[in-house]
CHARMM internal coordinates of N, CA and C (Angstrom, degrees):
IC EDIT
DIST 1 N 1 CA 1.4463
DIST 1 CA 1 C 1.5283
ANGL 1 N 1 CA 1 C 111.00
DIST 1 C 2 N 1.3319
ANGL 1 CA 1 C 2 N 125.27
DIHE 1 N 1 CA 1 C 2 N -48.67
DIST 2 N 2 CA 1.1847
ANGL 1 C 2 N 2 CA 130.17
DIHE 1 CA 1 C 2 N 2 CA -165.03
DIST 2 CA 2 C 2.1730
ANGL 2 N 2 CA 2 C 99.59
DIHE 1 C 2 N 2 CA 2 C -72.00
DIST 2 C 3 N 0.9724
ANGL 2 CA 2 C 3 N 91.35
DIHE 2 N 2 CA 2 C 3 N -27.69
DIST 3 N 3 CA 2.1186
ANGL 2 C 3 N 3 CA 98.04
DIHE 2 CA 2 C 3 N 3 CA -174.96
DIST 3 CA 3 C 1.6615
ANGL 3 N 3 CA 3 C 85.52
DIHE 2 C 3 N 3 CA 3 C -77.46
DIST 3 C 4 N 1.2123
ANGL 3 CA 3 C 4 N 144.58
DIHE 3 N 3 CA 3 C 4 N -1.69
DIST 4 N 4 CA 1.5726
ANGL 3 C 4 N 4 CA 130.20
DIHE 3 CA 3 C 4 N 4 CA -140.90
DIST 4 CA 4 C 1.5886
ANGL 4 N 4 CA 4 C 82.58
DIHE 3 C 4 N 4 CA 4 C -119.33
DIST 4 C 5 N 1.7467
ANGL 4 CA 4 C 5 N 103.92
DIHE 4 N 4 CA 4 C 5 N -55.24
DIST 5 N 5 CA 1.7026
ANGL 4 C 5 N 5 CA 111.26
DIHE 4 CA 4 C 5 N 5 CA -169.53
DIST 5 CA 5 C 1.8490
ANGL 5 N 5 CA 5 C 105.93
DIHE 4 C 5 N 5 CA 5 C -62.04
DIST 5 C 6 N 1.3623
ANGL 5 CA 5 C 6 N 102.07
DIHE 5 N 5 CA 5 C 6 N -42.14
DIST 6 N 6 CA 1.8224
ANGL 5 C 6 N 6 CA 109.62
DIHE 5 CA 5 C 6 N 6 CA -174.02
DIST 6 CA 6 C 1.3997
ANGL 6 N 6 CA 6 C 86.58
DIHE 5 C 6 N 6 CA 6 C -54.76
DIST 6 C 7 N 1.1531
ANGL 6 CA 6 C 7 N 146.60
DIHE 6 N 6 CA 6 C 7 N -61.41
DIST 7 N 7 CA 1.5672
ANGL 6 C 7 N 7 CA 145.35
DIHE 6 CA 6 C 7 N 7 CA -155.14
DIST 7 CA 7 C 1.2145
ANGL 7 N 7 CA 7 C 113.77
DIHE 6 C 7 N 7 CA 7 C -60.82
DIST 7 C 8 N 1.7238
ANGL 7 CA 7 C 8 N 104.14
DIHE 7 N 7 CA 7 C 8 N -45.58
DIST 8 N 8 CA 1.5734
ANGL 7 C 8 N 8 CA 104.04
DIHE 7 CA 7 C 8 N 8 CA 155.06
DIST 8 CA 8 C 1.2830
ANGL 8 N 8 CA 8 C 132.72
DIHE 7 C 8 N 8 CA 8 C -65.64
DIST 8 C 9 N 1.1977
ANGL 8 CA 8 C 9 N 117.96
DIHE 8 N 8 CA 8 C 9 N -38.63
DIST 9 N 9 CA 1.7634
ANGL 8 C 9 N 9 CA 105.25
DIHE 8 CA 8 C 9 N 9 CA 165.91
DIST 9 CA 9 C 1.2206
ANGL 9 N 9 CA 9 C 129.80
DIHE 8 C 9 N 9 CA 9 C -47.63
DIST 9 C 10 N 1.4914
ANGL 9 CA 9 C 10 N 108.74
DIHE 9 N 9 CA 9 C 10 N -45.16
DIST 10 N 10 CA 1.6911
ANGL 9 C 10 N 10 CA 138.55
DIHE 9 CA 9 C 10 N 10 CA -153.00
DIST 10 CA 10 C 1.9921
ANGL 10 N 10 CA 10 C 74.21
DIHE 9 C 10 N 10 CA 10 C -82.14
DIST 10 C 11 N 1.1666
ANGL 10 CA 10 C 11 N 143.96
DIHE 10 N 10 CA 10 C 11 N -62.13
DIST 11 N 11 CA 1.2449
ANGL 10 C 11 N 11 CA 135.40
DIHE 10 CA 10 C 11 N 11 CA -179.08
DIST 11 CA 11 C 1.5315
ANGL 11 N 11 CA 11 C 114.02
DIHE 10 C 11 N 11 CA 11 C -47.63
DIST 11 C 12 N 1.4037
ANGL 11 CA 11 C 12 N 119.00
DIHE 11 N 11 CA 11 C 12 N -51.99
DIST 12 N 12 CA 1.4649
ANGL 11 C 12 N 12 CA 119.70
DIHE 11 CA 11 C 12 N 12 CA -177.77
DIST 12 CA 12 C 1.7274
ANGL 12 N 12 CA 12 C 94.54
DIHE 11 C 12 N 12 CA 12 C -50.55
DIST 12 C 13 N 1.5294
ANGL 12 CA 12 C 13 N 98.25
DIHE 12 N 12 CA 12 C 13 N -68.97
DIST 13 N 13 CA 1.7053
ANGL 12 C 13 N 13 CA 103.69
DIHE 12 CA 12 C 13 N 13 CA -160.95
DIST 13 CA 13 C 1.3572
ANGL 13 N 13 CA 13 C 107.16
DIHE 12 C 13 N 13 CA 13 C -29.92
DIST 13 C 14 N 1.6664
ANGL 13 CA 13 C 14 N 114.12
DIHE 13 N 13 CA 13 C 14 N -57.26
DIST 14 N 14 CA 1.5594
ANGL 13 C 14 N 14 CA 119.15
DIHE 13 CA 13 C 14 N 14 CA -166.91
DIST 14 CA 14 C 1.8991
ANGL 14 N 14 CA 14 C 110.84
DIHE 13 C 14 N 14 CA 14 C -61.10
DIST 14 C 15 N 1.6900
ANGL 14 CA 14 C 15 N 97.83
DIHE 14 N 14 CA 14 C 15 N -25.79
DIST 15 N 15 CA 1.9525
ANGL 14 C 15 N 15 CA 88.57
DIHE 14 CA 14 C 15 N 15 CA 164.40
DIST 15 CA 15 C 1.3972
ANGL 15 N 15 CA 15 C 111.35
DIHE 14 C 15 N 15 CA 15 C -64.03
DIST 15 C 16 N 1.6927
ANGL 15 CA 15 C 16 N 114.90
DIHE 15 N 15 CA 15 C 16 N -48.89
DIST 16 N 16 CA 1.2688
ANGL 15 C 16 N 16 CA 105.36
DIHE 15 CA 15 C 16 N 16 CA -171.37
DIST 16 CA 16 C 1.1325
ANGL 16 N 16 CA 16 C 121.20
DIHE 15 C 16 N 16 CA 16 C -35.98
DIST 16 C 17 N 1.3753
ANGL 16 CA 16 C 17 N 103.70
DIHE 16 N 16 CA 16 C 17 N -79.26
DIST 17 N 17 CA 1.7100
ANGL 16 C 17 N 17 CA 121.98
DIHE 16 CA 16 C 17 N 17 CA -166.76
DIST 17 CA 17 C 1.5869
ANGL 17 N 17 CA 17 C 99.80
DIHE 16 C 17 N 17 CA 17 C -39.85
DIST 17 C 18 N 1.2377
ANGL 17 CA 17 C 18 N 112.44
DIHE 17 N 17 CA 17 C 18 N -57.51
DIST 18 N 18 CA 1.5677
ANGL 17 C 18 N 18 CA 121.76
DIHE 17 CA 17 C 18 N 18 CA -176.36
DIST 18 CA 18 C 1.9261
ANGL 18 N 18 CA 18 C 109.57
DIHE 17 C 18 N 18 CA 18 C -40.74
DIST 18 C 19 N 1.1650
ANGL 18 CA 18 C 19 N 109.65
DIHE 18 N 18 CA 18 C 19 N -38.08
DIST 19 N 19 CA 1.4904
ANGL 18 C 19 N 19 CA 128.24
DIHE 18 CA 18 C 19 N 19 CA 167.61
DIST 19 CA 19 C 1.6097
ANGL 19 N 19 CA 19 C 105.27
DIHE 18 C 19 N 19 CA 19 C -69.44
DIST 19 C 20 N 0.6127
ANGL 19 CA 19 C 20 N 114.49
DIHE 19 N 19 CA 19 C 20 N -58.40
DIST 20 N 20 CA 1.6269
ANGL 19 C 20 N 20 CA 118.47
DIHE 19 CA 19 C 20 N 20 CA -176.15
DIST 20 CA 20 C 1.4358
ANGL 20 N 20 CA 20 C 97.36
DIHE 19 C 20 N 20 CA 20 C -45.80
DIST 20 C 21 N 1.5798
ANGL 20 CA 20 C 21 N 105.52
DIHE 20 N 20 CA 20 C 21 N -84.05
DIST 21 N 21 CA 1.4135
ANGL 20 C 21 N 21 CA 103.04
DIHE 20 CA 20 C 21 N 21 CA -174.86
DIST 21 CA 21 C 1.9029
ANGL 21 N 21 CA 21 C 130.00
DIHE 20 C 21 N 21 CA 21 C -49.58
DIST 21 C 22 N 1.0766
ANGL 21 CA 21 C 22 N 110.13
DIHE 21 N 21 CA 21 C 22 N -6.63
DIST 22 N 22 CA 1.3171
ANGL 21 C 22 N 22 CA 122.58
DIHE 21 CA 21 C 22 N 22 CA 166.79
DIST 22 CA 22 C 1.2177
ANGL 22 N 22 CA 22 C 89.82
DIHE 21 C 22 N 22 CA 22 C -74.84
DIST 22 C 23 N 1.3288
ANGL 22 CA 22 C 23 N 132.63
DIHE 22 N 22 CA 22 C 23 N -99.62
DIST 23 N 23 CA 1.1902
ANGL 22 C 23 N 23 CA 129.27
DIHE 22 CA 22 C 23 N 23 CA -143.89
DIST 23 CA 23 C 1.6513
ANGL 23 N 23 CA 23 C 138.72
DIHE 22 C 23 N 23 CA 23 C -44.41
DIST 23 C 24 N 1.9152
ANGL 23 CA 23 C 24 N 96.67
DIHE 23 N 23 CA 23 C 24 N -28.24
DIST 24 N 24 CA 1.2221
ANGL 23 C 24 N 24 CA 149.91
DIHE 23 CA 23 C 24 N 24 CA 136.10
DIST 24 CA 24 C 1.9023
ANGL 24 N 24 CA 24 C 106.35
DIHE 23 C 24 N 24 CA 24 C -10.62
DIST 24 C 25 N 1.3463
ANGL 24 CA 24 C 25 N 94.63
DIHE 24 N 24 CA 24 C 25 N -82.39
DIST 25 N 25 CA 1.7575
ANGL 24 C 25 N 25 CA 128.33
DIHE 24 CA 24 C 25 N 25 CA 176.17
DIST 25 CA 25 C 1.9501
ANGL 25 N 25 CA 25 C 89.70
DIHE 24 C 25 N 25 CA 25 C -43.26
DIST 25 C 26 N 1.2717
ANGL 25 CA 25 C 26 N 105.18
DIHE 25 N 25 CA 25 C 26 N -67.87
DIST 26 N 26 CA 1.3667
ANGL 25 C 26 N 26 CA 117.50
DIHE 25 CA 25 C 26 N 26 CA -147.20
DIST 26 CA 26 C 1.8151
ANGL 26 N 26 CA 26 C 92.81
DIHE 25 C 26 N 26 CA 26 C -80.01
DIST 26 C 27 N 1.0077
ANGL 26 CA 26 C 27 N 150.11
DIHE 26 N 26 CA 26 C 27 N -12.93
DIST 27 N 27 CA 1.1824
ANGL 26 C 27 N 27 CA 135.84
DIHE 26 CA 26 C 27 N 27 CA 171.90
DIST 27 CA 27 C 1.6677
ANGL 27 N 27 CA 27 C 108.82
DIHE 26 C 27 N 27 CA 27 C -91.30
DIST 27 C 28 N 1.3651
ANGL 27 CA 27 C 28 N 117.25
DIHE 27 N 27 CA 27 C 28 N -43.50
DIST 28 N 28 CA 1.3844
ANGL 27 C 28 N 28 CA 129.96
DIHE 27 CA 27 C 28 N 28 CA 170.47
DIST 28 CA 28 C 1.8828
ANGL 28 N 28 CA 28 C 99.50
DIHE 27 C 28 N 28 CA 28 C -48.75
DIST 28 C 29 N 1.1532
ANGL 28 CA 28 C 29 N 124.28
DIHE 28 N 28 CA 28 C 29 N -57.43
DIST 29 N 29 CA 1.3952
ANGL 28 C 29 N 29 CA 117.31
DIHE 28 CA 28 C 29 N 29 CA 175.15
DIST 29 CA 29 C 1.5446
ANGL 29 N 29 CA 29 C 134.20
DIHE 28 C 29 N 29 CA 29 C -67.82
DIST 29 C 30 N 1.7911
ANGL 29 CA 29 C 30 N 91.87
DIHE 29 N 29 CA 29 C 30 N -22.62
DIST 30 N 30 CA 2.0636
ANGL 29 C 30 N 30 CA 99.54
DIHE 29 CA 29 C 30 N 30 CA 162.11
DIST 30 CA 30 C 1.2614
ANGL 30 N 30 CA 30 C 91.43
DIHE 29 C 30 N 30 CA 30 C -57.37
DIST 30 C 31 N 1.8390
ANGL 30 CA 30 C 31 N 125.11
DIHE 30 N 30 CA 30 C 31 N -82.67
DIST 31 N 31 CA 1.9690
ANGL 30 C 31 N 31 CA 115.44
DIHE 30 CA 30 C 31 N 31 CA -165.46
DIST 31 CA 31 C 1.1784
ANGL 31 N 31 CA 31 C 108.14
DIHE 30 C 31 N 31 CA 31 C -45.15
DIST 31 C 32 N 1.4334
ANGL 31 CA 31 C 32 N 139.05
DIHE 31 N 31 CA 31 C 32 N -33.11
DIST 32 N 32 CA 1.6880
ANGL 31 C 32 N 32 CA 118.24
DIHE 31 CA 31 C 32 N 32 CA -169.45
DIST 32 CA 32 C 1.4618
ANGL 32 N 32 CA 32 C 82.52
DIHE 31 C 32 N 32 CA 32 C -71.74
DIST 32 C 33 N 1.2079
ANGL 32 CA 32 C 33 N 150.04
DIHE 32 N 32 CA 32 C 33 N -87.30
DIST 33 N 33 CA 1.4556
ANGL 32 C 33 N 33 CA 149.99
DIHE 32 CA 32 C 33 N 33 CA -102.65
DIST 33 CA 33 C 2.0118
ANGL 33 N 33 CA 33 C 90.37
DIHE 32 C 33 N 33 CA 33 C -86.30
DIST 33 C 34 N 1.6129
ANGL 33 CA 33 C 34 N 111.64
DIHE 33 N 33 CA 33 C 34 N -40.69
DIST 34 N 34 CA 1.0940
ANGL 33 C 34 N 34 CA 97.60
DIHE 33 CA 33 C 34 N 34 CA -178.20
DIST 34 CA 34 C 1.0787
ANGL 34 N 34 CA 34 C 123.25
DIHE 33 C 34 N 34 CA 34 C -68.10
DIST 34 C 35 N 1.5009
ANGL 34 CA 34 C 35 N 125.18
DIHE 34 N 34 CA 34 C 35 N -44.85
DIST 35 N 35 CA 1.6897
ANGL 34 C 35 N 35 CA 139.76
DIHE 34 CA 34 C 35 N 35 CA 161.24
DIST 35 CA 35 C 2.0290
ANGL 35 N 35 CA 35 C 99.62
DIHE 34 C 35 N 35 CA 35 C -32.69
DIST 35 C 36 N 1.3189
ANGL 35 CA 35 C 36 N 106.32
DIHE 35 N 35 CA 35 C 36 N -26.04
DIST 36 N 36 CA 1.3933
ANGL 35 C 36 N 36 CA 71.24
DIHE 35 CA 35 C 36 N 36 CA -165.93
DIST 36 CA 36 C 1.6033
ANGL 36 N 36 CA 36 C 106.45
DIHE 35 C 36 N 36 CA 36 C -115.78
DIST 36 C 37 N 1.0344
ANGL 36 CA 36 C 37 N 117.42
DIHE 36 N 36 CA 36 C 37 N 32.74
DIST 37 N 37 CA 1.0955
ANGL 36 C 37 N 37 CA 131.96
DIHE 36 CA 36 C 37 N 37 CA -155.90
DIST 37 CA 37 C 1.8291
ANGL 37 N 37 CA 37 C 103.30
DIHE 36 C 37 N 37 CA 37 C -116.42
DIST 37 C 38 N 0.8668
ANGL 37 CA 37 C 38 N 145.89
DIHE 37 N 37 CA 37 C 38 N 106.63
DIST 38 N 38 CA 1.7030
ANGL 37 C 38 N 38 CA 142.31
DIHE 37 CA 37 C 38 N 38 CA -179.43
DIST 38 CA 38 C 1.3635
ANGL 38 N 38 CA 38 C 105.36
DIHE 37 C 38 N 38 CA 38 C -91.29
DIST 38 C 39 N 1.1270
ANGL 38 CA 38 C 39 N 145.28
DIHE 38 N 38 CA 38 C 39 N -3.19
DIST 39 N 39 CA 1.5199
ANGL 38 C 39 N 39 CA 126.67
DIHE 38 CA 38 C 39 N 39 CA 178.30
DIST 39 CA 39 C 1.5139
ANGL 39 N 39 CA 39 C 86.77
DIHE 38 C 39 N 39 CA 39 C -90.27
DIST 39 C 40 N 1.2663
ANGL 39 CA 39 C 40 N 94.78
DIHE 39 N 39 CA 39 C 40 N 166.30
DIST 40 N 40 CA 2.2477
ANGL 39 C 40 N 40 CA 95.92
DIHE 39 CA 39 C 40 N 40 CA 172.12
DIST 40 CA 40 C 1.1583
ANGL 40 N 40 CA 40 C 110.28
DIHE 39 C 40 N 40 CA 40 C -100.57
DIST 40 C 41 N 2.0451
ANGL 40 CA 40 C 41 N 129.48
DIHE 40 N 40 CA 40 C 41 N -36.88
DIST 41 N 41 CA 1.2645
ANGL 40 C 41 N 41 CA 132.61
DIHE 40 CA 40 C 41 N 41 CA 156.70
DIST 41 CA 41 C 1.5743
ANGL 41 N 41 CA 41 C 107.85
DIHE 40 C 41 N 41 CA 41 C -43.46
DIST 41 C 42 N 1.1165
ANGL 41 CA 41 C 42 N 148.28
DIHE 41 N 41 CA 41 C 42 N -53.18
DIST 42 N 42 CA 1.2694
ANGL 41 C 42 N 42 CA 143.14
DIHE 41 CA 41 C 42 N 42 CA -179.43
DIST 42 CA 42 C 1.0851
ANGL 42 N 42 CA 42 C 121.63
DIHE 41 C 42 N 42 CA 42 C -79.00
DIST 42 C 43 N 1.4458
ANGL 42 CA 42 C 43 N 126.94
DIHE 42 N 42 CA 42 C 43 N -7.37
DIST 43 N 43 CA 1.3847
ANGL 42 C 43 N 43 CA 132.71
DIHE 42 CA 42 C 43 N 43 CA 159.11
DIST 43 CA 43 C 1.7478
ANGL 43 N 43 CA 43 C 120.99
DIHE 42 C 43 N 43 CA 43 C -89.11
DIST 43 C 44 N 1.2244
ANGL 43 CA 43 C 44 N 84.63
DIHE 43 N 43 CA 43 C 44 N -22.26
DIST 44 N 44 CA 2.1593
ANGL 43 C 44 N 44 CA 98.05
DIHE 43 CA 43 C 44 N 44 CA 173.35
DIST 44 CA 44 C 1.2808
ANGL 44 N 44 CA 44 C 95.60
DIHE 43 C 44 N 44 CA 44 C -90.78
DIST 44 C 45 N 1.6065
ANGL 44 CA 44 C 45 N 128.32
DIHE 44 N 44 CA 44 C 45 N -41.27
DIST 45 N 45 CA 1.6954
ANGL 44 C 45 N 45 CA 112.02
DIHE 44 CA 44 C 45 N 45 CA 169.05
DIST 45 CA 45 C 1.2155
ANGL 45 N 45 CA 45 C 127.10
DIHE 44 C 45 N 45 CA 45 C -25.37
DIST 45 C 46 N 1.2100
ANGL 45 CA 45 C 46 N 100.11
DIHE 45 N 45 CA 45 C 46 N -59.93
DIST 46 N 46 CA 1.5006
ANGL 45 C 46 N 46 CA 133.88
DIHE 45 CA 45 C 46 N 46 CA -154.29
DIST 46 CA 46 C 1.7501
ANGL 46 N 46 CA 46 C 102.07
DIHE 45 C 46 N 46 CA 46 C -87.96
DIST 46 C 47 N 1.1184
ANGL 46 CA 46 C 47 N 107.55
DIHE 46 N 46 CA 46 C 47 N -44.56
DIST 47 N 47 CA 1.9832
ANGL 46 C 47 N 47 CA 77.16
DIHE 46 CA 46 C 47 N 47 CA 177.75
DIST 47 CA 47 C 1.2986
ANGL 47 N 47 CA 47 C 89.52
DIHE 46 C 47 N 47 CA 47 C -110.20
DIST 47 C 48 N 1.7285
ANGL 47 CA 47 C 48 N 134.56
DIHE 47 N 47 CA 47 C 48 N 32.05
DIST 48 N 48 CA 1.7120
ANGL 47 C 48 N 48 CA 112.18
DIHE 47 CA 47 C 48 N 48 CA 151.84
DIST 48 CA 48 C 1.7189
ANGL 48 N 48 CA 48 C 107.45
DIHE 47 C 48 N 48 CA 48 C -79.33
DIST 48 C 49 N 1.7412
ANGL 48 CA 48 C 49 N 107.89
DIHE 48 N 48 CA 48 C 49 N -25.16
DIST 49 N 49 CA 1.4043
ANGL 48 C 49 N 49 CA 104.70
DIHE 48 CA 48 C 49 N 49 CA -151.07
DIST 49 CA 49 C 1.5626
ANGL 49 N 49 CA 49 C 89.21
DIHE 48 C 49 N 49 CA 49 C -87.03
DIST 49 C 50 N 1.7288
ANGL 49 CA 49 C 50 N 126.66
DIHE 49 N 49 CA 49 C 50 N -51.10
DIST 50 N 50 CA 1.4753
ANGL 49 C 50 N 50 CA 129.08
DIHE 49 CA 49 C 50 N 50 CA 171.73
DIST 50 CA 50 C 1.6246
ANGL 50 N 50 CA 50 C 116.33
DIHE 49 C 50 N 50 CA 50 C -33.71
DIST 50 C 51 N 1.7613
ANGL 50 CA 50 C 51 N 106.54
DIHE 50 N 50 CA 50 C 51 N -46.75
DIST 51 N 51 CA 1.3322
ANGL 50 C 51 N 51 CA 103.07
DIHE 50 CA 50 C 51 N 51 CA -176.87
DIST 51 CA 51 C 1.5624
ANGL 51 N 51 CA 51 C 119.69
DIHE 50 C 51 N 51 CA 51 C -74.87
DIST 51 C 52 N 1.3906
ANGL 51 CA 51 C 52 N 100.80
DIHE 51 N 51 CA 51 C 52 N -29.40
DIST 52 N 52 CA 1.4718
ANGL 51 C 52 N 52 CA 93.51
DIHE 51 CA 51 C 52 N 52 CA 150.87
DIST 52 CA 52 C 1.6251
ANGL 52 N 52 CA 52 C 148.43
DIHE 51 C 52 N 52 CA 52 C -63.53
DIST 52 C 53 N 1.3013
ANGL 52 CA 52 C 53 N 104.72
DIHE 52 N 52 CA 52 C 53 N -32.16
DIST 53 N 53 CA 1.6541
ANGL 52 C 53 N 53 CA 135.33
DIHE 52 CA 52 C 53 N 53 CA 167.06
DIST 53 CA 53 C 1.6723
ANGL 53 N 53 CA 53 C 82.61
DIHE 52 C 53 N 53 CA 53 C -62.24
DIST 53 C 54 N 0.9489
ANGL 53 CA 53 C 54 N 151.38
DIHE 53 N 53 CA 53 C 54 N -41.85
DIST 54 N 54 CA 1.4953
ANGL 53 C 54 N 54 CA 121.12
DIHE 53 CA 53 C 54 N 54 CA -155.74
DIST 54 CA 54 C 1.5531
ANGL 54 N 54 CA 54 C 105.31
DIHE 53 C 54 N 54 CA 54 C -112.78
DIST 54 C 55 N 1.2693
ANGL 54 CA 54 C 55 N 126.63
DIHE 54 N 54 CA 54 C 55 N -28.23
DIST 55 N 55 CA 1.5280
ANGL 54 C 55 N 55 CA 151.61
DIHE 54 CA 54 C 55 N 55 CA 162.23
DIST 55 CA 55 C 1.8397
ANGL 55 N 55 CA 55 C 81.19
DIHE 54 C 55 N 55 CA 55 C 6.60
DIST 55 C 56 N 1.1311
ANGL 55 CA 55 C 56 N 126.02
DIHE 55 N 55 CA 55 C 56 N 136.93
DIST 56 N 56 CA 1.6202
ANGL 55 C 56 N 56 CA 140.84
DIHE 55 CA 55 C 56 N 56 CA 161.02
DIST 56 CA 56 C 1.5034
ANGL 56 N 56 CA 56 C 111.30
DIHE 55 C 56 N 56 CA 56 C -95.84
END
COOR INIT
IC SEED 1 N 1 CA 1 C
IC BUILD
């Protein structure tokens, strides 16, 4: 039982991190896309909808 629960943690942990680094990915690509973006409506698009996509 106890080798069964470690397997389950060691599984959660590996979603976490795996979550992390997504979100990670996905905020790093709101500033690229907004930085590159010159309208200001299409730059507030773009990291209202990302900042929402990542919202905790």
């Amino acid at each position: 039982r106890d080798s069964h629960e470690r397997g389950d943690n060691r599984e959660r942990a590996a979603m976490a991190l795996a979550a992390i680094g997504s979100l990670s990915a996905i905020a790093g690509l709101k500033e690229v896309l907004a930085a590159e973006s010159e309208d200001p409506a299409i730059r507030s698009s773009i990291t209202g909808a990302l900042g929402r996509a990542t919202a905790l």
